[in-house]
C-alpha positions as CSV (number, residue, x, y, z in Angstrom):
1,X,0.0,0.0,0.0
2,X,1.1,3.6,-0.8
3,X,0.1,6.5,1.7
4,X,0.1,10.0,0.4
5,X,-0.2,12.9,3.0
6,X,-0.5,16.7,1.7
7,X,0.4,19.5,3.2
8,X,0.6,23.3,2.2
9,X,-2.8,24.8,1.7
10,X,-4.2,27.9,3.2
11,X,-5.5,30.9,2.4
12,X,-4.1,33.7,-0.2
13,X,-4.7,36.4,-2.0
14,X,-5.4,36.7,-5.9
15,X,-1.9,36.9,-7.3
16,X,-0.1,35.4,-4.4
17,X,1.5,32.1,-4.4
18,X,1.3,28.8,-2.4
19,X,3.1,25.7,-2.1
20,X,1.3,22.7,-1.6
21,X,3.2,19.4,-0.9
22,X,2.6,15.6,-0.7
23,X,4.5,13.0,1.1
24,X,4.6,9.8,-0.1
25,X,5.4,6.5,2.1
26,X,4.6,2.6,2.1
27,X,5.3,0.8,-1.3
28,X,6.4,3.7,-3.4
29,X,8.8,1.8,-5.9
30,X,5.5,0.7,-7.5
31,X,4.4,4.4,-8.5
32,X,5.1,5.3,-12.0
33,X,3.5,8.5,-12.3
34,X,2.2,11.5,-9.6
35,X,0.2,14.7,-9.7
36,X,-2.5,16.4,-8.5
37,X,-6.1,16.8,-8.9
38,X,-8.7,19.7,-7.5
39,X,-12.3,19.7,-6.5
40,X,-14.6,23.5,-5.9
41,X,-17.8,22.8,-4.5
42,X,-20.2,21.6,-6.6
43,X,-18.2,20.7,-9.4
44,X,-16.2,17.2,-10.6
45,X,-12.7,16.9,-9.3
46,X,-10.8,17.9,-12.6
47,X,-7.0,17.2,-13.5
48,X,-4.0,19.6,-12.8
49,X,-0.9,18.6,-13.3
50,X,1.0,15.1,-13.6
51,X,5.1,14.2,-13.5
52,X,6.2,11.1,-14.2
53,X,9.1,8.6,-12.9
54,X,11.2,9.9,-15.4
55,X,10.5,13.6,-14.8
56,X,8.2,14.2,-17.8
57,X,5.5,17.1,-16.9
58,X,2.2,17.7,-17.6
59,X,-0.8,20.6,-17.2
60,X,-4.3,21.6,-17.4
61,X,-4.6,24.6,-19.8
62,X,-5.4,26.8,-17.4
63,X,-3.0,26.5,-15.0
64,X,0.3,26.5,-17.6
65,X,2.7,29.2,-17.3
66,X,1.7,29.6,-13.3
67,X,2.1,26.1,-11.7
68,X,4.3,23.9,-11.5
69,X,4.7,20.5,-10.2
70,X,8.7,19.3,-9.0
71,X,9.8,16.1,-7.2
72,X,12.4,15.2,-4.6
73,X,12.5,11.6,-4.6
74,X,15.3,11.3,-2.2
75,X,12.6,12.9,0.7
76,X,9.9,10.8,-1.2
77,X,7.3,14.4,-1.9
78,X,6.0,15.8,-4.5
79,X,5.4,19.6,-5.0
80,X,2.9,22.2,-6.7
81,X,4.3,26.2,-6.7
82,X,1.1,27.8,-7.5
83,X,1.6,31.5,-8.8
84,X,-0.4,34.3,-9.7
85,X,-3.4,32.6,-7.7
86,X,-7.0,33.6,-8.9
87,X,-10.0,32.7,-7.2
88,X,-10.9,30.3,-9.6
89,X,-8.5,28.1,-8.2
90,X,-10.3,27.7,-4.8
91,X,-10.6,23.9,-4.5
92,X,-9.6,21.3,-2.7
93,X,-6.4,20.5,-3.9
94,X,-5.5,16.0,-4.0
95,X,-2.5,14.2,-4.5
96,X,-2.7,11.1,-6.6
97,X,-0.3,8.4,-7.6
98,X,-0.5,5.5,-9.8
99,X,1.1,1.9,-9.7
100,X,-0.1,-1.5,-11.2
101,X,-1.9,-2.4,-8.3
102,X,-3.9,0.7,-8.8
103,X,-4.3,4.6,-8.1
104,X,-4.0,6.1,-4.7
105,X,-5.1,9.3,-3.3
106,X,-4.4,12.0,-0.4
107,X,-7.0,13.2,2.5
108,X,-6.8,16.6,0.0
109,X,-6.2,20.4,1.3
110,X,-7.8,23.5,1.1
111,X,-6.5,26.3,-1.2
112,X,-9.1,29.6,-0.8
113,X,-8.1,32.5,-3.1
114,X,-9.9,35.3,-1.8
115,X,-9.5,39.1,-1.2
């Protein structure tokens, strides 16, 4: 089993930034692939950015050119700088990973973009 704990969320203002992370523990050789997901009220949880074992990036239209996702896989996390904030990104924020035996996903934090 893989365990995925995120961290970072808060509140900002629109155009500030945030850094959310995600630690990963258990059977984390089996991942091949990591990113995040986010959720508003009312709405499906939609795809926001993905990175792969061998570093290869990926993003959801609207958030390219102000997030970005990193890894440190010597501390096991994964990362999402979030700039120029709008409040259109208030969501919950997820962290997902995906092995052979299946996806896994964090408890989720909240990221509120209001002035």
């Amino acid at each position: 089993q893989v365990r995925l704990v995120e961290s970072g969320g808060g509140l900002v203002q629109p155009g500030g930034s945030l850094r959310l992370s995600c630690a990963a523990s258990g059977s984390i050789f089996s991942i091949t692939d990591m990113g995040w997901y986010r959720q508003a009220p009312g709405k499906r949880r939609d795809f926001v950015a993905r990175i792969s074992r061998s570093g290869s990036t990926n993003y959801e239209d609207s958030v390219k050119g102000r997030f970005t996702i990193s890894r440190d896989n010597n501390q096991n996390t994964l990362y999402l700088q979030m700039n120029s904030l709008k409040p259109e990104d208030t969501a919950v924020y997820y962290c997902f990973g995906n092995s052979p035996q299946g996806s896994y996903w964090g408890q989720g934090t909240q990221v509120t973009v209001s002035s």
